[in-house]
C-alpha positions as CSV (number, residue, x, y, z in Angstrom):
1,X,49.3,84.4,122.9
2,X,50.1,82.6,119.5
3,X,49.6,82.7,115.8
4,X,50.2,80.7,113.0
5,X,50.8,82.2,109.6
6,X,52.6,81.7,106.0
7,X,54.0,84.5,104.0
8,X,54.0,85.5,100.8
9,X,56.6,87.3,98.6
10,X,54.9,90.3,98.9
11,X,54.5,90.3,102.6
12,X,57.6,91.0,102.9
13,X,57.5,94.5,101.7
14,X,56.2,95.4,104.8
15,X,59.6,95.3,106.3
16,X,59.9,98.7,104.4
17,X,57.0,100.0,105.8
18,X,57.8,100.2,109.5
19,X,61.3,101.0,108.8
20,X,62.0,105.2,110.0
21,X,63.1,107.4,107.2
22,X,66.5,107.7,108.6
23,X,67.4,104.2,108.7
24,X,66.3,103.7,105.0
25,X,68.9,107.2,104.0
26,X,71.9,105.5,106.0
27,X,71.4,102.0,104.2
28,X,71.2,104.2,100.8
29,X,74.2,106.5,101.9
30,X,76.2,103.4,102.6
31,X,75.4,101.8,98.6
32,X,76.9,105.5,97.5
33,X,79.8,105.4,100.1
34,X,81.9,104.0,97.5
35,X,81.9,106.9,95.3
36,X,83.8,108.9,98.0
37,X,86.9,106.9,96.7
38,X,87.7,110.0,94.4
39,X,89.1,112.0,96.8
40,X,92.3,111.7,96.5
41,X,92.3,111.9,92.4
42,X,90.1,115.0,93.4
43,X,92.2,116.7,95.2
44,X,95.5,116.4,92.9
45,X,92.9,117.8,89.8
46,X,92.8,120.9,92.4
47,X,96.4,121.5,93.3
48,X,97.2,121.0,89.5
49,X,94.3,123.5,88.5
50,X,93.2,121.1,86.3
51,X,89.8,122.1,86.2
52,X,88.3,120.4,82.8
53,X,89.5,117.0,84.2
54,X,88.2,118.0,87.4
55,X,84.8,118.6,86.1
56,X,84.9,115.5,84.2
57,X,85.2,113.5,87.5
58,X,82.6,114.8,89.3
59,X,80.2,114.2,86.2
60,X,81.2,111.0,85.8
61,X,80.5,110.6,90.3
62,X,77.1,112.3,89.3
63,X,76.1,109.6,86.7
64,X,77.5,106.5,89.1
65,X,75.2,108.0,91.7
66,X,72.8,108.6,89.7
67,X,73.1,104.6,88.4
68,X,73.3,103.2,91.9
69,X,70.0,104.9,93.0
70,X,68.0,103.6,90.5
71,X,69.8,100.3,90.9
72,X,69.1,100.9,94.7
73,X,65.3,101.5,94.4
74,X,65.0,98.9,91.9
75,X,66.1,96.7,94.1
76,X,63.4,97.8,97.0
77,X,60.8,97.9,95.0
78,X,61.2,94.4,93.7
79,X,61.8,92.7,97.3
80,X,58.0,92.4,97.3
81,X,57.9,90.7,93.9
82,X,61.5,88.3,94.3
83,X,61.4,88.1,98.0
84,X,61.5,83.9,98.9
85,X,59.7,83.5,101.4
86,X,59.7,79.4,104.0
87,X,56.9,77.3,102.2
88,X,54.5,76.2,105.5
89,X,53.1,77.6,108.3
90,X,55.0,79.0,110.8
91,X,54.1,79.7,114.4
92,X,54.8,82.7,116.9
93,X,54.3,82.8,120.4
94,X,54.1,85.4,122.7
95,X,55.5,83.8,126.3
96,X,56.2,86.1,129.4
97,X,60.5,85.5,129.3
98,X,60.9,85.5,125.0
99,X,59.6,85.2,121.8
100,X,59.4,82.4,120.1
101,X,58.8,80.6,116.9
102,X,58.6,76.9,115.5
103,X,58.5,75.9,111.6
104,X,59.4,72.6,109.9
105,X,62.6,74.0,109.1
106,X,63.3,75.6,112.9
107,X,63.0,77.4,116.0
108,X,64.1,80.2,118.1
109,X,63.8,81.7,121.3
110,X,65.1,85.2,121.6
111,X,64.2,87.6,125.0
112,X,62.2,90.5,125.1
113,X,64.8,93.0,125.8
114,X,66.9,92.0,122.5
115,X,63.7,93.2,119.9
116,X,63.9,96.6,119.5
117,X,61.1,97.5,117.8
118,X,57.2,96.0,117.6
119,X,55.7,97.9,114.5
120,X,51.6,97.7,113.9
121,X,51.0,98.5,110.1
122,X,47.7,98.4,108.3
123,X,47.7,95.0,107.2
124,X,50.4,93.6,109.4
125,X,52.3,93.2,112.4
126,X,56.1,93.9,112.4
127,X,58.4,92.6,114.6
128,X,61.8,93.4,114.3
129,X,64.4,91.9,115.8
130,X,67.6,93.8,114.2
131,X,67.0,97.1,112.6
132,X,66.6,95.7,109.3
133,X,65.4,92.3,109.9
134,X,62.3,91.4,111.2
135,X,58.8,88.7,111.4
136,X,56.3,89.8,109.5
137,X,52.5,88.8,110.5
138,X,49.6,89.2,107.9
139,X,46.7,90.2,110.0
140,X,44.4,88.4,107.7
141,X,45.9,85.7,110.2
142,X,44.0,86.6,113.0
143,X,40.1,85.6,113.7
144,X,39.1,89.9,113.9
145,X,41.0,93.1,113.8
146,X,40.5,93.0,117.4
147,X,42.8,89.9,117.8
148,X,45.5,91.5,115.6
149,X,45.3,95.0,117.9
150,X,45.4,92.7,120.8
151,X,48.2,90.7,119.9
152,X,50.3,93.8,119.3
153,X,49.6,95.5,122.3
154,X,51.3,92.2,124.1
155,X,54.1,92.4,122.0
156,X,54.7,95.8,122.7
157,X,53.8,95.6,126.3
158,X,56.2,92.4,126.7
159,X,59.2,94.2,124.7
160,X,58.9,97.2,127.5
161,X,58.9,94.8,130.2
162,X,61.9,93.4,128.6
163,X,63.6,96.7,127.5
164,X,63.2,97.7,131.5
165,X,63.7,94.5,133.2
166,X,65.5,92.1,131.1
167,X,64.7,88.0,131.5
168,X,67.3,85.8,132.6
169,X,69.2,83.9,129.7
170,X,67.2,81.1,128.3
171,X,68.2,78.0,129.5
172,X,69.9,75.6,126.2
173,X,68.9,72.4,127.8
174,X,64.8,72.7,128.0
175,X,65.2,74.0,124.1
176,X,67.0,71.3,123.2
177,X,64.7,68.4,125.1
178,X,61.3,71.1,123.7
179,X,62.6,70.6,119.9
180,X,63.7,67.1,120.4
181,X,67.8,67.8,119.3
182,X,69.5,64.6,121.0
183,X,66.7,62.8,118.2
184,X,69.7,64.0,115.8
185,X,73.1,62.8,115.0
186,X,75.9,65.3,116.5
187,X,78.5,65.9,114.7
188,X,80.1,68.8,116.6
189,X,79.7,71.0,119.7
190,X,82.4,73.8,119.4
191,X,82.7,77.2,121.7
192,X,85.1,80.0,120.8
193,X,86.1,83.9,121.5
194,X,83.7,86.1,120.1
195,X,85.5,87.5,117.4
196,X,83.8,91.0,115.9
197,X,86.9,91.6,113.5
198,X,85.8,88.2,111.9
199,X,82.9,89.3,110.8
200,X,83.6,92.8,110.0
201,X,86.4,91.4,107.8
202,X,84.1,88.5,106.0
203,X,81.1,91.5,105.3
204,X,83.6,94.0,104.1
205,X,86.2,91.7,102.4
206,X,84.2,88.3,101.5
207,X,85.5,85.3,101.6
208,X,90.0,85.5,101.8
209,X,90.4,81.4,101.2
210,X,94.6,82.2,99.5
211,X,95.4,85.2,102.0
212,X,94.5,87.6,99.0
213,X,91.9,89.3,100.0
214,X,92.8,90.7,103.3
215,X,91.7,94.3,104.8
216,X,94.2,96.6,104.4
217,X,96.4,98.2,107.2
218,X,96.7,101.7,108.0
219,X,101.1,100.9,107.7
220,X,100.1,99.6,103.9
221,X,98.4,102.8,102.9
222,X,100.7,105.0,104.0
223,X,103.4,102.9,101.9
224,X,100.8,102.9,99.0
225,X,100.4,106.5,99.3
226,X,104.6,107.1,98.9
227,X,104.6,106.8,95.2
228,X,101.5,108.8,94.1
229,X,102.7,111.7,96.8
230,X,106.7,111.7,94.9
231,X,105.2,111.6,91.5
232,X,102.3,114.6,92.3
233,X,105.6,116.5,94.0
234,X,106.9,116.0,90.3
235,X,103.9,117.4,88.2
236,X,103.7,120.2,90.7
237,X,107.3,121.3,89.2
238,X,106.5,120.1,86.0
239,X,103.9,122.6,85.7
240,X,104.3,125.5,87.8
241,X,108.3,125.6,87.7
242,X,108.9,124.2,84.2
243,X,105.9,125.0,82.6
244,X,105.6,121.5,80.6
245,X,101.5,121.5,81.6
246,X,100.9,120.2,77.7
247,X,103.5,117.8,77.0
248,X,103.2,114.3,76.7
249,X,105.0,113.3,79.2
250,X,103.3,115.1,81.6
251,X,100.2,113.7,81.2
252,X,101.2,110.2,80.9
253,X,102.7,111.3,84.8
254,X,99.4,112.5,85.2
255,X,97.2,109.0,83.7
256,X,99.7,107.0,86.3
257,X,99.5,109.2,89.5
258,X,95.4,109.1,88.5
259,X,95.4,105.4,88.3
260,X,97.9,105.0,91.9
261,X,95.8,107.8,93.8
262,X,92.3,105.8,91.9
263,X,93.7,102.7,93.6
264,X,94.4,104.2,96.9
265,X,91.1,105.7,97.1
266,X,89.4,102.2,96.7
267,X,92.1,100.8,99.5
268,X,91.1,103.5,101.9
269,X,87.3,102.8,101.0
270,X,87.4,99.1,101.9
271,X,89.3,100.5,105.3
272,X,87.0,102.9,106.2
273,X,84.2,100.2,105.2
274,X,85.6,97.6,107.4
275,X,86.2,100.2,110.8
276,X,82.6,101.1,110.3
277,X,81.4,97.7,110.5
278,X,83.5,96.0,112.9
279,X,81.9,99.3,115.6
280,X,78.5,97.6,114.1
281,X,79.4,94.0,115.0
282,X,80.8,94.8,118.7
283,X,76.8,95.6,119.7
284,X,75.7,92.9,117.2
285,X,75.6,89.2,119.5
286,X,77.4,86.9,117.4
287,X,77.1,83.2,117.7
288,X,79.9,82.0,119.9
289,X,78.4,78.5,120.6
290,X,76.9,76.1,118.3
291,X,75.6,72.4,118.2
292,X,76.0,70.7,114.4
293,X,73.8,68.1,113.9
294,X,72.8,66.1,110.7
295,X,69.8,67.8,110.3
296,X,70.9,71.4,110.8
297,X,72.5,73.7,113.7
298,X,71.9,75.5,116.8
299,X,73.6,78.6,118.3
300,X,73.3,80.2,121.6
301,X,73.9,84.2,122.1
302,X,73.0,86.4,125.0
303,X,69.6,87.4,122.2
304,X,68.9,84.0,122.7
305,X,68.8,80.4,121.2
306,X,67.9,79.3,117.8
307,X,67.9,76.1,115.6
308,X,68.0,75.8,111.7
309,X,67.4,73.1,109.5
310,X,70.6,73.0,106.6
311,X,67.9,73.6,103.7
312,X,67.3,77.0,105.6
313,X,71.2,77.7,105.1
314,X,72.6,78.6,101.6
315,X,75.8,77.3,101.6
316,X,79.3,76.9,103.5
317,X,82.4,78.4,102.4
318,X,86.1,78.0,103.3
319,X,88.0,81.0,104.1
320,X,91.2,81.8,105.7
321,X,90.4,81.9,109.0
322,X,87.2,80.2,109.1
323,X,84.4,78.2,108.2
324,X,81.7,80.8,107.1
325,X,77.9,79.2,106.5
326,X,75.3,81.9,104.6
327,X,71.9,81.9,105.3
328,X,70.9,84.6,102.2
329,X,73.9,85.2,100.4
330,X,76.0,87.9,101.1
331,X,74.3,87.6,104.9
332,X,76.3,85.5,107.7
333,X,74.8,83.6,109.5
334,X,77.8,81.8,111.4
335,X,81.6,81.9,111.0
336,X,83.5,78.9,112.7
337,X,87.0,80.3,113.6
338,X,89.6,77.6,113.0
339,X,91.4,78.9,116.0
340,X,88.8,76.3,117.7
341,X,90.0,73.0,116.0
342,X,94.2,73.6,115.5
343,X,94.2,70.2,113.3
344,X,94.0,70.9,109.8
345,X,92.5,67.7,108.5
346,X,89.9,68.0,111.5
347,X,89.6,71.8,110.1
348,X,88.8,70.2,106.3
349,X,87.0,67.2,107.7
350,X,84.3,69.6,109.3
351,X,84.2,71.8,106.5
352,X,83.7,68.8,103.9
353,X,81.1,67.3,106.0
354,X,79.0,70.5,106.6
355,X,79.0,71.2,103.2
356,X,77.6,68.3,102.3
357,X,74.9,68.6,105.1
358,X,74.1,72.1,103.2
359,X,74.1,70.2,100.0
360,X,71.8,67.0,100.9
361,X,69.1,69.5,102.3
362,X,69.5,71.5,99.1
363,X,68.7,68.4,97.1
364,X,66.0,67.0,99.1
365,X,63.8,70.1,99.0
366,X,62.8,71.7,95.5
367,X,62.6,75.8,96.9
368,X,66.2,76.6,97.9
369,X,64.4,79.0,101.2
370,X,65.8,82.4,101.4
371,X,63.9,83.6,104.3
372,X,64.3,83.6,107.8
373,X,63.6,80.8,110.6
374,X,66.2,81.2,113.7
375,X,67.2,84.6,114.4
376,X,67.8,85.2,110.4
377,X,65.1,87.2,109.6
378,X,64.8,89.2,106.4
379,X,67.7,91.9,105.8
380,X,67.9,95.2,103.6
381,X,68.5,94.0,99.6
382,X,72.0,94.0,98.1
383,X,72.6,96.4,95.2
């Protein structure tokens, strides 16, 4: 079974729609993680029984929650209004072994047992292939409403067969001769180590191109952590031993152990931030293959194989480690390690001439495309 539909910004609210309840409060929860970064200035307010500054924080944590939620469901509520959608028609088949789907600007083949979910809404038809990202399907596509509940109950009947039985990996060579590749220029075929601590790093950190910008180590906190601990020992005796609680100098102790604790907070945030997600990219499949032709690039995971055209990309960046290419900014869609080509200037001629693929495509087509093609499909909105 096929169909062949366009989408519309507002089409792609429906991605909210068949989300569950739970998923939708541990996306929100992680936007107000960041406010747990008080702790530690928290809890020196409470050994000092400063309880007016105490207060102070916490109304001041109230009102940046308060802030991000309405920034958070602004930003939900306009994904049907801003959401940029791939100008065309795009096709989806329903074939025994995977799912598949052709536009002018791609193709993909990902197996039944990697889509978790096969959602039938009111006016569309959901299918998701990451908890957040998924093909969306007006039904005002199909010829009858008995099409549309027809074509969902093969998509959920094919997922089932999958989730029990998985297919055998899809094979690279018949996609490539199907979506005529070799009629492209290749500029690269590289294979490396999947690498979850890449990615973790790149989603928590963003791009480290000087070495700046790296996560930091549990031995770093603990050394960041020295000064704050001598200087709160200090204030302790200041004001329970000496009984200086309202001199000068012992609240400009207190503004600087505020500001160090402050700091460490935010350094044990982006820790914590980037141990969550590197447990979330060891059951993601990563890319560890990829093809880089003139007119875009495949990749080949154990979910299955996929091919975008550059316009579909948003743009390459050099960092540290390696060559990172976006599909909807902050979103990865590949990182190159340089581990794979040790030759610098083979390292910077690769980067230089992908970017300029990413740039060319960019040029050539008016609507920079934001949405999904090759296993890219449409993620939760950045707050």
């Amino acid at each position: 079974m096929e169909v062949t539909y366009e989408n519309k910004p507002e089409d792609i609210a429906a991605i909210l729609h068949g989300l569950p309840w739970a998923d939708r409060l541990k996306d929100y929860w992680r936007t107000l993680r960041v406010l747990t970064a008080i702790w530690p200035l928290a809890i020196l307010f409470i050994i000092l029984g400063e309880w007016f500054f105490l207060i102070c924080l916490l109304g001041v944590v109230a009102l940046c929650a308060l802030l991000l939620t309405i920034l958070y469901w602004r930003a939900w509520a306009s994904i049907g209004k801003n959401a940029k959608v791939i100008p065309g028609p795009q096709r989806l088949r329903l074939l025994d072994d995977y799912l598949e789907t052709t536009t002018e600007r791609g193709a993909s083949r990902r197996r039944w047992s990697m889509v978790p979910r096969v959602q039938n809404l009111p006016d569309y038809v959901a299918i998701y292939v990451q908890k957040m990202r998924a093909y969306v399907i007006p039904k005002r596509y199909f010829a009858s409403a008995e099409e549309a509940e027809s074509f969902v109950a093969r998509a959920q009947s094919l997922r089932s067969e999958g989730q029990a039985q998985p297919s055998p990996l899809l094979d690279w060579e018949s996609f490539r001769q199907d979506n005529y590749l070799d009629e492209f220029q290749l500029i690269e075929h590289l294979k490396w180590e999947a690498n979850p601590a890449l990615y973790a790093r790149l989603a928590t950190m963003g791009i480290d191109a000087d070495g700046k910008n790296a996560v930091p180590t549990n031995m770093g906190l603990i050394k960041q952590l020295i000064l704050p601990i001598i200087l709160t020992v200090l204030l302790i005796v200041l004001r329970y031993q000496v009984g200086l609680n309202t001199d000068l100098f012992y609240y400009l102790l207190l503004t600087m152990t505020s500001i160090l604790l402050l700091v460490f907070g935010l350094q044990w945030h982006s820790r914590t931030q980037f141990l969550r997600e590197l447990s979330s990219q060891r059951e993601v499949n990563r890319p560890d293959e990829a093809w880089f032709y003139d007119a875009g690039v495949a990749t080949v995971t154990e979910e299955g194989i996929g091919f975008s055209r550059w316009s579909v990309l948003d743009q390459v960046s050099d960092d540290q480690e390696a060559i990172v290419i976006y599909d909807t900014l902050p979103f990865i869609y590949l990182a190159i390690p340089k581990a794979v080509l040790p030759d610098a200037e083979k390292q910077s001629a690769l980067f230089e001439r992908l970017k300029q693929c990413v740039d060319i495509a960019h040029d050539r087509y008016e609507e920079i495309v934001l949405a999904e093609v090759t296993d890219n499909p449409y993620q939760s909105p950045s707050t």
